[in-house]
C-alpha positions as semicolon CSV with decimal commas, in nm:
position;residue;x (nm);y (nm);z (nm)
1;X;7,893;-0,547;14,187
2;X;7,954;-0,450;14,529
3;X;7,979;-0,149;14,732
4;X;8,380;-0,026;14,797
5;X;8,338;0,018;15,143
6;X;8,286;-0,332;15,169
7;X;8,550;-0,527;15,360
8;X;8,659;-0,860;15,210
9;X;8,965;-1,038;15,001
10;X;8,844;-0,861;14,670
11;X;8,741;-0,485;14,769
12;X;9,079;-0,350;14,731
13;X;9,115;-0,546;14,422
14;X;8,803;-0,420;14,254
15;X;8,870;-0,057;14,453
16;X;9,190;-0,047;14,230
17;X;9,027;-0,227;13,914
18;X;8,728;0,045;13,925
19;X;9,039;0,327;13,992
20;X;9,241;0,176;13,640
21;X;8,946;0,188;13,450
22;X;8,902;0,567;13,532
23;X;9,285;0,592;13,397
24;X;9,289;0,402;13,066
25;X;8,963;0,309;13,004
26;X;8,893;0,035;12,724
27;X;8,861;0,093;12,377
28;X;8,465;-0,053;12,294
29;X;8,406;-0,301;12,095
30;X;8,261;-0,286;11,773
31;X;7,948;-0,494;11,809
32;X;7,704;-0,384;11,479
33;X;7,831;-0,181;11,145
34;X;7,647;-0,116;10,879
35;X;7,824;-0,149;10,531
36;X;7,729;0,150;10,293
37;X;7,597;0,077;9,960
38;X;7,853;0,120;9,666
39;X;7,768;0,463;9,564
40;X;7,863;0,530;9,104
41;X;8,021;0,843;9,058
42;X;8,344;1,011;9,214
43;X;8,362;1,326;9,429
44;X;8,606;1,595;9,341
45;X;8,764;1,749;9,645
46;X;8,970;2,033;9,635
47;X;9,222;2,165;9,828
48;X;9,112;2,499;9,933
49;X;9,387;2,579;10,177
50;X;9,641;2,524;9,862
51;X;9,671;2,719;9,553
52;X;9,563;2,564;9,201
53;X;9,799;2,389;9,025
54;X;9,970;2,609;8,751
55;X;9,873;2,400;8,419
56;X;9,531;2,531;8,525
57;X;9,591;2,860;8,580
58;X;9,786;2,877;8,246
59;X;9,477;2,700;8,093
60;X;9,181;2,952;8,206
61;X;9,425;3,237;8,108
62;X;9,486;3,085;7,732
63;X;9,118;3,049;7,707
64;X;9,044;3,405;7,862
65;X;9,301;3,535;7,602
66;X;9,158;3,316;7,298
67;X;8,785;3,448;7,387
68;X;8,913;3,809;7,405
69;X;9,067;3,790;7,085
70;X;8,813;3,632;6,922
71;X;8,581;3,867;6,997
72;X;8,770;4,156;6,915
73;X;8,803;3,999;6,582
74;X;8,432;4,005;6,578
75;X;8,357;4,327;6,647
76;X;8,631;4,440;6,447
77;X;8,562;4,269;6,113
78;X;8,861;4,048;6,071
79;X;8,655;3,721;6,141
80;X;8,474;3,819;5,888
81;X;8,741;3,860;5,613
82;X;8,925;3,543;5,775
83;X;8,582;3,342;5,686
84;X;8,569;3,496;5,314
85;X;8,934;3,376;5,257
86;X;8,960;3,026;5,401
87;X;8,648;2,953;5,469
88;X;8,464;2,889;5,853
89;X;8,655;2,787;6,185
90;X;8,490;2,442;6,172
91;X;8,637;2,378;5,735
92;X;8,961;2,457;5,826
93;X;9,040;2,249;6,108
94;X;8,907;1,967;5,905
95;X;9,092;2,058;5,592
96;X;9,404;2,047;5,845
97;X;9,307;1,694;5,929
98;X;9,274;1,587;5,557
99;X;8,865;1,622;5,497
100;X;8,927;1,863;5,233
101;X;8,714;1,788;4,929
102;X;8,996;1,702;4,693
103;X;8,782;1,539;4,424
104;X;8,396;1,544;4,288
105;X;8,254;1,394;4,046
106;X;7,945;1,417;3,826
107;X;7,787;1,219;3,610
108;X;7,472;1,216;3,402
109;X;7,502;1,583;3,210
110;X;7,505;1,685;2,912
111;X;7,450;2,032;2,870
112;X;7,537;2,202;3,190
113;X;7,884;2,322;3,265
114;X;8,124;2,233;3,558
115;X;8,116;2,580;3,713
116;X;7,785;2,587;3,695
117;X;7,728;2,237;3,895
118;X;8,011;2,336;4,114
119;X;7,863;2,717;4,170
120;X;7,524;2,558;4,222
121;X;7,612;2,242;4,461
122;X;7,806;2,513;4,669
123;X;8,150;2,338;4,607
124;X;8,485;2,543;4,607
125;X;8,883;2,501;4,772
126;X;8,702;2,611;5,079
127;X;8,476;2,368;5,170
128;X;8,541;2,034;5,391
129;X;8,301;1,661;5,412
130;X;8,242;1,711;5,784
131;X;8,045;2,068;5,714
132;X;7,935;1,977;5,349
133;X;7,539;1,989;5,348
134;X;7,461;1,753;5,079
135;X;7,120;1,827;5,142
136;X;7,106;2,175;5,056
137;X;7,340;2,122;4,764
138;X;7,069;1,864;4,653
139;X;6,787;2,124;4,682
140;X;7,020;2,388;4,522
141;X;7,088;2,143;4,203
142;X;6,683;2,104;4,142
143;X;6,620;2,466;4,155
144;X;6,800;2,481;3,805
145;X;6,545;2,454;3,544
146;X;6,801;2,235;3,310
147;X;6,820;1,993;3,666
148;X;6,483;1,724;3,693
149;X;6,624;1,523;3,947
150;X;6,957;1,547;4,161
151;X;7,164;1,348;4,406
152;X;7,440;1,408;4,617
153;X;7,718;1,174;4,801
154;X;8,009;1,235;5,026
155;X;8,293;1,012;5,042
156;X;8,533;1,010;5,300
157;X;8,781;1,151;5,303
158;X;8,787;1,413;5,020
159;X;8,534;1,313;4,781
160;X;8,188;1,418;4,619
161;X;7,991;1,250;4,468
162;X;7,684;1,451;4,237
163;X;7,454;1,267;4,046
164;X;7,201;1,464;3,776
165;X;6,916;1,340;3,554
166;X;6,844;1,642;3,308
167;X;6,575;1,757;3,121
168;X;6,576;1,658;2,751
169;X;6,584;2,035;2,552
170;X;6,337;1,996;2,256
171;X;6,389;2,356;2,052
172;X;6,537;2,630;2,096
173;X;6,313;2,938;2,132
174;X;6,320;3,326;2,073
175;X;6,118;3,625;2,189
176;X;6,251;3,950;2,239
177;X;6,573;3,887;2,170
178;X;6,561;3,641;2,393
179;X;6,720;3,273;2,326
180;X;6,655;3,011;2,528
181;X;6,622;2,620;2,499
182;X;6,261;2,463;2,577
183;X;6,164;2,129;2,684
184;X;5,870;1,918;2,470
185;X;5,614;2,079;2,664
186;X;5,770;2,448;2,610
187;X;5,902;2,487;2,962
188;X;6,255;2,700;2,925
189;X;6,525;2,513;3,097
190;X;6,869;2,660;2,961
191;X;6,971;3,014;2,832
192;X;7,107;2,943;2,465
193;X;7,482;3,136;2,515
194;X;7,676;2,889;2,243
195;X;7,586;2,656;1,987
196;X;7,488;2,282;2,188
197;X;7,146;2,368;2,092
198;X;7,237;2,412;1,698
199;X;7,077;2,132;1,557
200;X;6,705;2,177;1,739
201;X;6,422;2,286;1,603
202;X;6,423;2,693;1,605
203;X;6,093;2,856;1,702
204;X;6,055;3,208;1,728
205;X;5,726;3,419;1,836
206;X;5,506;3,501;2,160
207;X;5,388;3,123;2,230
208;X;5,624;2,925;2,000
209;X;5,772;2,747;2,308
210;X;5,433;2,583;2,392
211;X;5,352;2,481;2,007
212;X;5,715;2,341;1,954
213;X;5,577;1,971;1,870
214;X;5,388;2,107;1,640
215;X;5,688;2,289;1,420
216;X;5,878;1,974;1,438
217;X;5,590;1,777;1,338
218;X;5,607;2,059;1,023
219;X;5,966;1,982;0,970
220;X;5,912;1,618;0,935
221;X;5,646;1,625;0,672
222;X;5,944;1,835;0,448
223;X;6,109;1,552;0,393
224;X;6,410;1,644;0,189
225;X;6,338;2,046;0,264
226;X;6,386;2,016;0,615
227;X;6,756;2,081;0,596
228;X;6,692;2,418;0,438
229;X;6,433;2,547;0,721
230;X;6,611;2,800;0,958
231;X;6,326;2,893;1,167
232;X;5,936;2,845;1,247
233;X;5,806;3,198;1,317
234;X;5,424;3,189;1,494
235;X;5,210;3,492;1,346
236;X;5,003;3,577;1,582
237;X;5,005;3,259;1,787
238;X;4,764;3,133;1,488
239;X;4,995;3,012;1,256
240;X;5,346;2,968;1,114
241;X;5,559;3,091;0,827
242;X;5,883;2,906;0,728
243;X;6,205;3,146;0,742
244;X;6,423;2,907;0,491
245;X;6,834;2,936;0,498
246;X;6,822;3,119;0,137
247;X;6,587;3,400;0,298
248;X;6,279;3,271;0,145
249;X;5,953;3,271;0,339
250;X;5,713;3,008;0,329
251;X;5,375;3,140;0,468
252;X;5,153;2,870;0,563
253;X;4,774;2,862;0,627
254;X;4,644;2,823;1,024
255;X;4,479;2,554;0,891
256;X;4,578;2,235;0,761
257;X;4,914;2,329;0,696
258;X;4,996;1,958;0,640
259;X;4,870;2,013;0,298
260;X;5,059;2,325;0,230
261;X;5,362;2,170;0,298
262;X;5,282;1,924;0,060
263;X;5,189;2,169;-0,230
264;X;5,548;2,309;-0,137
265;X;5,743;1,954;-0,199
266;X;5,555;1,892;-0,480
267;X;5,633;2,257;-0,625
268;X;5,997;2,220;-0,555
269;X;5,994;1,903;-0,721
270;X;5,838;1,941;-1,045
271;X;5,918;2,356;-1,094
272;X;6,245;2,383;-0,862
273;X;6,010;2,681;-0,760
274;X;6,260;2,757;-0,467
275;X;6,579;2,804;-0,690
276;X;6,388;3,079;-0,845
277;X;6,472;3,475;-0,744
278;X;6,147;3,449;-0,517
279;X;6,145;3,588;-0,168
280;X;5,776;3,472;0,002
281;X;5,623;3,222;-0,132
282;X;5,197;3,229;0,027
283;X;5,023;2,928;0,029
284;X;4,742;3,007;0,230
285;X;4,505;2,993;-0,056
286;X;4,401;2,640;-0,069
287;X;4,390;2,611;-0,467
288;X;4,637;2,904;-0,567
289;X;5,051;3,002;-0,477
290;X;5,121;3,349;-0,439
291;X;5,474;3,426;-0,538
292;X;5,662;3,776;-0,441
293;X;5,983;3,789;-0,679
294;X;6,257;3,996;-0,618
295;X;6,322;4,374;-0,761
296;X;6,537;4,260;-1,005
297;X;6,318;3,908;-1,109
298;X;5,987;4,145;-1,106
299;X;6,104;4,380;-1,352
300;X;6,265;4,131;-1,570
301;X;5,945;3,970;-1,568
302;X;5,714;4,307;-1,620
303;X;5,932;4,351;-1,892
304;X;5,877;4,015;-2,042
305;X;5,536;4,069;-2,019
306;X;5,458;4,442;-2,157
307;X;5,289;4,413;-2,481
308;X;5,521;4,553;-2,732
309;X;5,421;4,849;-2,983
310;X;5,407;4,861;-3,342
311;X;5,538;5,004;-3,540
312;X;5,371;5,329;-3,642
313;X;5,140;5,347;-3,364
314;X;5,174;5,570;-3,030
């Protein structure tokens, strides 16, 4: 570079090259750039100096609305009534959509009812899969006593599928004029409210449930009697009489009644002793019967047996 006040064939040229760089100077060049990493995500930018597009603004006002009136509702009660009628926000919609529960079916009873699996497993026109707790429908089903085991399935789209093992009833059992079905070790499992239970063993008395097996053991060793029985009654929790179907009662020793059962076969059998106008028969003498007749039967028979007078003498 050289000075401008320097004579020669290029100072006016470079005089008037340094002057047209001072008017347009150059655009630099680009020598070194950096490339930015690829960054994931987006950025929203909004225009502030512009106002929001209307779908929006008719958006935040439906939802503004929709909250207001839903909690108005609230407060107000009608939720609540809406929920008792049809059933909550979330069963509805899916009903809409077609996850009602159409169909549900049980299999493995016996003795319990539909409404009462249904009323239990928490099952009505209201419910929908998606919000169906099979869970607590299972642990709902095993609180009955009548339910030992319990399994529930839901199949999409409208189905339910309940599974029950139930307890085997044994007898049927009465205290205080209260009838209820037992299992074998006594356990009551099922209110007695029509006649499924008929043809089980009948056990009446404080403690009969828990001696059950032992009456029906009794009933056995009758043989041909056994149809005839109506009812084991425990005396006492010690031991049982026999309430037979012609009103008869059979009182039988606390122990060994085995044997007293067989004194009773072999009475009916040889004297037809039941056929007779007899209403207790006690055999809890081991070597004697006791026999209490009837009012009409005793006097016939007092009569029978009065010596007679003679004539002539007082």
């Amino acid at each position: 570079m050289r000075p401008l006040r320097l004579a020669g064939p290029g100072g006016a040229t470079a005089a008037a090259s340094l002057a047209d760089a001072g008017a347009a100077p150059r655009a630099p060049k680009i020598l070194l750039r950096k490339e930015r990493s690829a960054r994931v995500g987006f950025r929203l930018r909004l225009p502030l100096d512009r106002p929001p597009p209307f779908g929006l603004e008719l958006a935040l006002t439906l939802m503004l609305l929709a909250g207001a009136a839903g909690y108005g509702a609230v407060r107000g009660g009608q939720f609540e009534a809406f929920v008792v009628s049809h059933g909550s926000v979330g069963d509805v919609v899916a009903r809409t959509l077609g996850f009602g529960v159409d169909l549900v079916t049980v299999s493995g009873t016996t003795h319990m009812t539909e409404p009462r699996i249904l009323a239990l497993a928490g099952v009505s026109d209201k419910s929908s899969l998606p919000f169906f707790d099979v869970a607590a429908a299972k642990a709902r089903l095993e609180t009955d006593p009548l339910v030992k085991q319990a399994s529930v399935r839901k199949l999409y789209p409208n189905q339910i599928v309940v599974d029950i093992v139930e307890r085997t009833p044994f007898a049927v059992w009465q205290k205080d004029g209260q009838v209820r079905a037992v299992a074998a070790d006594g356990a009551p499992i099922d209110d007695v409210i029509d006649s499924r239970y008929a043809n089980l063993p009948f056990v009446v008395g404080e403690g009969a449930n828990a001696r059950a097996r032992e009456f029906a053991a009794l009933l056995d060793a009758m043989e041909e009697l056994k149809p005839r029985v109506e009812a084991g009654v425990l005396i006492g929790q010690r031991r049982w009489n026999l309430k037979l179907k012609s009103g008869v009662d059979v009182k039988l020793p606390e122990v060994d009644p085995q044997s007293a059962v067989a004194r009773l076969l072999t009475l009916e059998r040889e004297n037809r002793i039941l056929e007779r106008d007899v209403l207790a028969l006690d055999l809890r003498a081991p070597d004697r019967v006791f026999v209490r007749l009837t009012q009409e039967s005793a006097a016939a028979w007092a009569e029978a047996h009065t010596p007679k007078k003679k004539d002539g003498q007082l």
